[in-house]
N, C-alpha and C positions, 0 to 999 in steps of 0.2 A: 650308443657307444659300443659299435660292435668287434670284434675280434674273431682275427681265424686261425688257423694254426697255419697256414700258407705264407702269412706275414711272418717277417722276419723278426724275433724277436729280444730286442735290444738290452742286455744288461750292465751297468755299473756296478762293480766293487769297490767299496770302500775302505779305508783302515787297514789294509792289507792282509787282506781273506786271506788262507791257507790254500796254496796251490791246487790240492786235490779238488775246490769249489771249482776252482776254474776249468779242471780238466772235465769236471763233471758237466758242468755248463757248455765247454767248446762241445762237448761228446753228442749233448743233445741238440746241434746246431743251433744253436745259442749266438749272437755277436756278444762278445765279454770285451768290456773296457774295465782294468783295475787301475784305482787310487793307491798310492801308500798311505797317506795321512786321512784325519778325519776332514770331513767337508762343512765349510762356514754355510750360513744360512743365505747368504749372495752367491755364494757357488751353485749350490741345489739349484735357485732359482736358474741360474744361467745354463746348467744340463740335465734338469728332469727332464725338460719339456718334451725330449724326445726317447724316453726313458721307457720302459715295457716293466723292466724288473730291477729292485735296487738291494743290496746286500751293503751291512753297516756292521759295525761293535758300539760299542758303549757310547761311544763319542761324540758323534755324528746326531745332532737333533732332527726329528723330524715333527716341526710344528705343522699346526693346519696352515698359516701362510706357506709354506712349504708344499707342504702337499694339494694344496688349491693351485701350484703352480705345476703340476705335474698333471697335465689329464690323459695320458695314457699308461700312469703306472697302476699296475694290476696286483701288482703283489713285491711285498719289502721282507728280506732275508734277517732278522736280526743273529749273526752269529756270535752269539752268546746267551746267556741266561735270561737277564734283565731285560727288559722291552719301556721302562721306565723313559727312556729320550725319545720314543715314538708318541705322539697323540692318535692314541689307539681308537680313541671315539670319533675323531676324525678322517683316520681310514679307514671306519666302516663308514661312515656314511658315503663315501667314495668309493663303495664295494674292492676297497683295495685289502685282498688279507695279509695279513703280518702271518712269520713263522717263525720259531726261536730253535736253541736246542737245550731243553731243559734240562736233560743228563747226561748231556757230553762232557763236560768237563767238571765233574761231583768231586771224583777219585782225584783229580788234582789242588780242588780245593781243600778237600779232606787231609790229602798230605801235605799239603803249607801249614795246614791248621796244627796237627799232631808236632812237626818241627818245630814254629812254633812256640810251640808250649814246651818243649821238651827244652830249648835254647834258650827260653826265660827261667826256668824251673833249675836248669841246671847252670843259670849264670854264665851263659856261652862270649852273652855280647860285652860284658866285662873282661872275661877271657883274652877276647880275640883282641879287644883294644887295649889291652896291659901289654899282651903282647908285641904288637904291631910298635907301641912305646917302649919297646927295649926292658920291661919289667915281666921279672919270671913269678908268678904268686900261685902257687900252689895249694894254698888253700882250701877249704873244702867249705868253710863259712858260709849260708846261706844258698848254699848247692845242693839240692835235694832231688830225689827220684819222684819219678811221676806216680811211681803205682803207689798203688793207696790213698790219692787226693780223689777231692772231691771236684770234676769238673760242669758245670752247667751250661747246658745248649740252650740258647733262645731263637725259636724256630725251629722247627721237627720235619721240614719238608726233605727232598731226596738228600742235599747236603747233610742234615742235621742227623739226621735218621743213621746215615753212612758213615759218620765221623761219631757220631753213639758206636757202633758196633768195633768199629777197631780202638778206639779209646777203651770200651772193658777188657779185648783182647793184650791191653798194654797194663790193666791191670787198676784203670783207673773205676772210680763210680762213677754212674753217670744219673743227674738230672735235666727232666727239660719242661720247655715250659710253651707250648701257642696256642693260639687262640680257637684256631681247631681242634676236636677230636680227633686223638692219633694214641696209634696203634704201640704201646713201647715194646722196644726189640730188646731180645735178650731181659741181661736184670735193670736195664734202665727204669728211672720211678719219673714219673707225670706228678709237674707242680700246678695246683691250682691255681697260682698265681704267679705274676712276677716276682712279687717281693720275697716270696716262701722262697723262690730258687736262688734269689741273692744272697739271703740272710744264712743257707745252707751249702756253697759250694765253695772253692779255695779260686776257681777257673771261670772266668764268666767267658762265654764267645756268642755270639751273632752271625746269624745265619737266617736274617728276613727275608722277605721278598722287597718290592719297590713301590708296593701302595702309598699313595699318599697319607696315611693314617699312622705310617710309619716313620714318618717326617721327626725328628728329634725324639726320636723313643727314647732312648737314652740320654738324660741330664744329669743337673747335678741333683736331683731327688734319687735318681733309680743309681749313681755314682756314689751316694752318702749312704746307701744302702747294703750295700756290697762287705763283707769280711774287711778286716783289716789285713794287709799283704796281700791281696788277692791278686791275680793276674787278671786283665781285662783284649780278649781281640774280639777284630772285626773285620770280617771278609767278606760283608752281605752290599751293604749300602753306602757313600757316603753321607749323607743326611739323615742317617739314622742317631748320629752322635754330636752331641754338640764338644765338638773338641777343647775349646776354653774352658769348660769344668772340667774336661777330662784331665788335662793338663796342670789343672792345681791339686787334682788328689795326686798324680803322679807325683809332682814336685814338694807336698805336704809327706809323702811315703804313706802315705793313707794305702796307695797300692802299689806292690813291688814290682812291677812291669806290662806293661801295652806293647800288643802287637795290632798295626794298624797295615790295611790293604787294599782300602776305598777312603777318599775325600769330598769333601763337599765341593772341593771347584778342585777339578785335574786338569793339568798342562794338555792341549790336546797336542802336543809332539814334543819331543827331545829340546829341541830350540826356544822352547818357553819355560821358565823359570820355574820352580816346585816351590810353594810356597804354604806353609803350615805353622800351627804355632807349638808342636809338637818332635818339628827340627830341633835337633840338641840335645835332647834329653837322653841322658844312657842308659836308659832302663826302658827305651823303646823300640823297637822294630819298625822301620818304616819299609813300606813294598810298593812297588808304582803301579796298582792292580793288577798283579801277576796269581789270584788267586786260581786261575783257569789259562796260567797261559806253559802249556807243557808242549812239545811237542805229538803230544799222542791226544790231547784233550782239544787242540788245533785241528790237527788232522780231521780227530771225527767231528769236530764242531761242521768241518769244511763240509763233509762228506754227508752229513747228518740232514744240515737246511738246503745243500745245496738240492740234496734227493726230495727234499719238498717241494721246493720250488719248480724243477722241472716236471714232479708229478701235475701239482698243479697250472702249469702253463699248459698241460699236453691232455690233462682228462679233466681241471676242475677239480679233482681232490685235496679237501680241507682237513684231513686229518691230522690234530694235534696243531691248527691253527688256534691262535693267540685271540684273535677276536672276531673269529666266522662262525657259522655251526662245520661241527666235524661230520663232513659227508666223503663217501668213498665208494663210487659205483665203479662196478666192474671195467677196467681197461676195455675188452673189445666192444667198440659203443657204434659199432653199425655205421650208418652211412651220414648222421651225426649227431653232433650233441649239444645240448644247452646248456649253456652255465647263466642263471640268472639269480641277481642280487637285486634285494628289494627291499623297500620299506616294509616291517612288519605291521599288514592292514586288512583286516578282513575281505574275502573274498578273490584275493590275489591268484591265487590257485583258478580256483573258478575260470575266473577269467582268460588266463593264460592259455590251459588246458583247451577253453572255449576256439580262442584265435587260432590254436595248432589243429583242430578237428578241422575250422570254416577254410583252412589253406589245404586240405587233404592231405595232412599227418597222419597219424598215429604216433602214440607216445608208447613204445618199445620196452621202455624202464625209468623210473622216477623218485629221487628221492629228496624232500624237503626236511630242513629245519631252519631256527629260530635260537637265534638270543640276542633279547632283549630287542630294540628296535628293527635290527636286522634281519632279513630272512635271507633264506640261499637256499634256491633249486638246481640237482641235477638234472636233464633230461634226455633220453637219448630217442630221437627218433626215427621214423622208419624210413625217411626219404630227405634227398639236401633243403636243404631250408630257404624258401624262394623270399628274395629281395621284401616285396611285400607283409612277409610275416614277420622278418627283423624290424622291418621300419613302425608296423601294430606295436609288439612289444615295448620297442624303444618308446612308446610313445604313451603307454601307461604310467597316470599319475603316478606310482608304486616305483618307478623301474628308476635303479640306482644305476647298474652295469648288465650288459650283456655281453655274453662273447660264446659264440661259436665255433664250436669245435668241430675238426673231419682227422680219419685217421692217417694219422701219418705214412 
């Protein structure tokens, strides 16, 4: 399965990547074909096949049928956070890497989140529809300021972390609660547990990641758990919530308002019907996962995976890939270079190393790692790599992918 930089190399966007990907793609002589919509799993099948590099959002599934139909993609763009619709263990055994962009768009999640809380807190969506209904209530009933609550973050990664530091600045407390060791910023306090940060904060918000471990984190135990009036969001997962409980403490007043910004089944376009059981309710916030969708958190999303992607198409560099080892040798890589993906199996190295000496190589610069089944060698060496030594390589039990590289 060899590759060269000489070949032309073919990308699809999907879901309507942010221009700057594109420009950044054409720049690198790139062919860029973009989607607006997400793509059905009959689609995929009918245009990977000739597919090199594929960029997607949220929507867009990529199962191993999927990706067993694509044998020349090399690498999938996820722009966005979540990498949850990709079967990640299945494009590594396909040496294909995935890339995301884990903190492109934090600062916009962070500021839906803080609104928000501030437009439940201060009874805005009450407001807005008295209004909108021709009634003036001026009231102040049940309209209270944020500072001085107690708000609790579940999940403490870059979101959580980020939306701690400007919620003290607003004057609120902050607890949090995951399953990792983490560092609390500022006067944020570390809960032991789940239940300890339920039973002490006014705010609960979510902020997971997309393990499957995560799958209904939230029911009606960790819901019956929660203050009375409490406010409850969620911008991390849809599957992290089982929304039928959520929706009888809302309507019991068990809790004074939901802000909601992920589903368990989303419309993949405008033309498909939104459907929730959560519609109606006045005390809730509904958002079409707009938790990352800003025009600045777009942009660098675009600019972010796309600059991965072409690093990788052009040197092999896996840095802050999703499921490869993160390797990053030096751009000027001589007169060429190896990118080889492997079954993690002893002696692999050996071997390799062996067939590049028996063709009169040398190996120039080299760097290997490993996770978990997967290996991935960079190699750059001293002279072009004759026919015969691709076809040795390609030919070890071990050998997932190869692709060689020459400088552009």
């Amino acid at each position: 399965m060899g590759n060269d930089t000489h070949a032309p190399c073919r990308v699809l966007l999907a879901e309507s990547i942010h221009p700057d990907a594109v420009s950044a793609l054409d720049a690198a002589g790139m062919e860029v074909e973009t989607v607006d919509g997400a793509l059905s799993e009959q689609a995929l099948h009918e245009r990977l096949a000739t597919v090199d590099v594929l960029g997607i959002r949220s929507q867009t599934q990529l199962t191993e049928a999927v990706l067993e139909a694509a044998p020349r993609l090399m690498a999938v763009g996820a722009f966005c956070i979540g990498t949850n619709q990709i079967d990640l263990a299945a494009a590594s055994r396909r040496g294909i890497a995935v890339f995301n962009a884990p903190f492109s768009n934090t600062r916009s999640v962070v500021e839906l989140a803080i609104a928000e809380i501030i437009a439940l807190t201060r009874r805005l969506t009450d407001k807005n529809r008295s209004m909108h209904d021709g009634v003036w209530d001026k009231s102040a009933a049940g309209s209270h300021e944020i500072r001085g609550r107690r708000l609790g973050i579940v999940g403490y990664g870059n979101i959580g972390s980020q939306l701690s530091v400007l919620a003290e600045t607003l004057g609120l407390s902050v607890w949090f609660y995951d399953t990792a060791d983490k560092l609390a910023l500022g006067n944020a306090q570390s809960c032991a547990t789940l239940d300890e940060l339920l039973e002490s904060v006014d705010i609960v918000t979510l902020h997971v990641d997309g393990r499957p471990t995560n799958r209904q984190l939230f029911g009606e135990r960790e819901l019956s758990r929660m203050r009375p009036g409490s406010l409850f969001l969620n911008l991390s997962r849809g599957f992290v919530v089982d929304h039928a409980a959520l929706r009888e403490h809302l309507v019991s007043g068990h809790l004074a308002g939901a802000a909601i910004d992920v589903f368990p089944k989303e419309p993949a376009s405008k033309s498909e019907p939104f459907v929730s059981e959560l519609r109606g309710l006045p005390n809730v916030i509904l958002t079409p996962h707009v938790g990352g969708s800003t025009e600045e958190a777009q942009r660098d999303i675009g600019g972010f995976v796309a600059g991965k992607l072409v690093r990788y198409a052009r040197t092999g560099s896996t840095s802050l890939s999703v499921n490869f080892p993160s390797l990053d040798l030096l751009e000027d890589m001589g007169p060429a270079r190896l990118c080889y993906s492997h079954r993690n199996m002893p002696g692999v190295m050996g071997r390799m190393n062996s067939l590049i000496g028996e063709h009169g190589l040398n190996v120039e610069g080299q760097l290997l790692g490993n996770r978990g089944d997967l290996g991935y060698v960079i190699a750059d060496l001293s002279a072009e790599v004759p026919a015969p030594l691709v076809q040795a390589l390609e030919a070890l039990e071990a050998t997932i992918r190869l692709r060689v590289l020459r400088p552009s």
